[in-house]
N, C-alpha and C positions, 0 to 999 in steps of 0.2 A: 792252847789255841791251835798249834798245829793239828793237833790230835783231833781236834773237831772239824777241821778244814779239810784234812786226810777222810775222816767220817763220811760227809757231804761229798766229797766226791766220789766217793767206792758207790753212795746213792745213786748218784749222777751218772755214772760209765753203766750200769745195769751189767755188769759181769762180776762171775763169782771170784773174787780176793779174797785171800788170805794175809791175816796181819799177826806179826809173832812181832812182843814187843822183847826189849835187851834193855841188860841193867848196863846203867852208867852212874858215876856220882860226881857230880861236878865238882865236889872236895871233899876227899874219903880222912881225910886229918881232922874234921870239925868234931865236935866230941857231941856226947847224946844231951845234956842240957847246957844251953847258949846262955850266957849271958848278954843282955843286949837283942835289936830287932831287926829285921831285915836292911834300911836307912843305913842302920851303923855298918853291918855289917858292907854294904854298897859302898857305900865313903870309904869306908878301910881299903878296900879290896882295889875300887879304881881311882883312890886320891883325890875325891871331890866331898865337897860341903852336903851333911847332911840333908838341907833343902832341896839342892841339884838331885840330891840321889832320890827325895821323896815325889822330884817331878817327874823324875824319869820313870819311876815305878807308877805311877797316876796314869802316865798314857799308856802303861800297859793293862793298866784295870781298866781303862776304854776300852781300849781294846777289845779287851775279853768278851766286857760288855755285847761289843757289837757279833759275838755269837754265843751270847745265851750264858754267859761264864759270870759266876760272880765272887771276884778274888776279894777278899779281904787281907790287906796285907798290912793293915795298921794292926793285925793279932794275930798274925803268920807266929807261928812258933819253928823257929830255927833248929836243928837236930841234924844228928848222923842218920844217911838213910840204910847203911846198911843190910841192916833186919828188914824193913821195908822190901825191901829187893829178896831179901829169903825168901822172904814171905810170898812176893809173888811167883817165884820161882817154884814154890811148897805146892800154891795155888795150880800153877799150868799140871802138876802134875795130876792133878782130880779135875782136869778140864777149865776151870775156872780162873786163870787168869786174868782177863780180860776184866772181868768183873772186878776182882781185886784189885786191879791196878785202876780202874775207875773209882772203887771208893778210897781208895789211898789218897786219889788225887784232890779228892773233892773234899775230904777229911784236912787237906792238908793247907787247901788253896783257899776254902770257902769259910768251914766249921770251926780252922783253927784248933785240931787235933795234935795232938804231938805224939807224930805217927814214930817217934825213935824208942816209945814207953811199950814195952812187951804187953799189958795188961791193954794198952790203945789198939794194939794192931790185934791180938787177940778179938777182944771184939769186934773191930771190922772184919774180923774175917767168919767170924760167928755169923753176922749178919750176910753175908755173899752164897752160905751153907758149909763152910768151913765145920767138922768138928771141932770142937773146944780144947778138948785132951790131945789132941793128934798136933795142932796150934802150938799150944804150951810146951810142949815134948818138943818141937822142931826149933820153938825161941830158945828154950833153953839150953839147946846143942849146937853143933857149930854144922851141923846139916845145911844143907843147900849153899852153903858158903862157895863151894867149889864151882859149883853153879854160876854164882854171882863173877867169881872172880874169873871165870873162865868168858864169860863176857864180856867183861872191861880189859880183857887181854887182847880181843878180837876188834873191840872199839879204838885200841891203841894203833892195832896194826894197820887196820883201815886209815887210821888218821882224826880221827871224830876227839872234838876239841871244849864243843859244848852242845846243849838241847837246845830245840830238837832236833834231831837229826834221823834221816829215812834215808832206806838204802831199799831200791825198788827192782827188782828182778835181780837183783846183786848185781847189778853195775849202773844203775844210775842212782846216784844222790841226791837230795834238797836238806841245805839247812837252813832253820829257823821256821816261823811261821810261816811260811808261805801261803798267797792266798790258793782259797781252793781249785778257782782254773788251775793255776798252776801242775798241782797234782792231774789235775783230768789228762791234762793237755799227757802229762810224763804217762802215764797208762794206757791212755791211749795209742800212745809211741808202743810200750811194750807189746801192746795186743797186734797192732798193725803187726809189728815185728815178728811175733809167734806165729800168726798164722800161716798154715803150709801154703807155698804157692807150687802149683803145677807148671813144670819148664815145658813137659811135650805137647803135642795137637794127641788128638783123638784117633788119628789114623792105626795105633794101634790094635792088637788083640785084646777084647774087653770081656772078661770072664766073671759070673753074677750066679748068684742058685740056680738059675733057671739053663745054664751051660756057658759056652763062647759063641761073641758076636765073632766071625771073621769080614775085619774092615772090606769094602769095597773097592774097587781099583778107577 
């Protein structure tokens, strides 16, 4: 949801942004098949009754809802994301991350993919223009690992605790969804802030193609 909020507003500002997305794993210990479903795994983690957990997940499928997002999390498949994060790290390098990390998500939040399966993320990335072979060759090696963890080395040092989290001109922050004013408002600040301002008057000597004005007295 952030991610769509951030979207609509890079619309909104009508200036040219650049967005580089970073691997994080909210629990790099969870193994590649789960047993048990998201509920369970809520209850476990924050000590509350299965129901609690499935209400609390419900108003985030509103959520989602109210920008175009449609989570299915009653068939969320639980998984290390690891390889996932290779993978799109594989991706940036042939330009295409963005895209991968789009169908990751949608694969993961909507379809119900169990994007931690080599043979799943292979095809999604087949699908983005991914070669197939080049894919296979990268799951199968501990490639772009370095990558990965050299990000969540960087996510540590920052302080970044959980998603989502934005770090905008490298020094201003937002976590969580935030709505999308929010984001405008913070970019707006940065562009204000970029632009050069002029401290002197005009009275100077003003030199162009055409030669030097000399100011008047």
């Amino acid at each position: 949801m952030g991610k769509r909020h951030l979207e609509d507003a890079i619309k909104r500002i009508n200036q040219p942004v650049e967005v580089t997305y970073r691997c994080f794993e909210l629990d790099p210990t969870i193994g590649r098949d789960v047993k048990g479903n998201i509920y369970d795994a809520l209850a476990r983690k924050y000590g509350m009754s299965v129901a609690q957990a499935k209400a609390n997940t419900q108003n985030v499928v509103q959520m989602a809802k109210r920008v175009g997002l449609d989570y299915q999390m009653d068939t969320l498949i639980l998984t290390n994301t690891f390889d996932a994060h290779r993978l799109t790290m594989f991706a940036k390098t042939q330009g295409l991350m963005k895209e991968m990390t789009e169908r990751i998500l949608h694969a993961y939040f909507t379809e119900s993919k169990h994007i931690g399966d080599h043979e799943t993320l292979t095809q999604l990335a087949v699908e983005v223009g991914l070669d197939r072979e080049a894919v296979e060759k990268m799951l199968a090696s501990d490639e772009m690992a370095d990558a990965v963890r050299g990000d969540q080395q960087t996510a540590k040092q920052i302080g970044v605790t959980g998603v989502p989290f934005f770090l905008i001109d490298q020094k201003y922050a937002l976590t969580g969804a935030q709505p999308t004013d929010v984001f405008v408002q913070v970019m707006e600040k940065v562009i204000s802030e970029n632009k050069i301002v002029v401290l002197n008057n005009d009275d100077g000597m003003i030199c162009d193609e055409n030669g030097c004005e000399i100011p008047k007295k």
